[in-house]
C-alpha positions, -999 to 999 in steps of 0.1 A, spaced: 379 -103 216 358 -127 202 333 -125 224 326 -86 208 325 -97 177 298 -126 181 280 -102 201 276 -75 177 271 -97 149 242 -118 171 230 -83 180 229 -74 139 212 -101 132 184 -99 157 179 -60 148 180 -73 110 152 -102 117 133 -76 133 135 -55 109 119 -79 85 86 -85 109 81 -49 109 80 -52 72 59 -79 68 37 -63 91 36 -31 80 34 -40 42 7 -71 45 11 -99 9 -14 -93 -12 -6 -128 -30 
């Protein structure tokens, strides 16, 4: 059972951090 929940939590993770460089793509700094 553990195995599922690392899994879905590695697989959050990665669809969180890609999230954020789609983001920072599609919102360039301006800084």
């Amino acid at each position: 059972m553990k195995k599922r929940i690392t899994l879905i939590v590695f697989s959050m993770l990665i669809i969180a951090a890609l999230y954020v460089l789609y983001c920072f793509n599609y919102i360039p700094h301006k800084k």
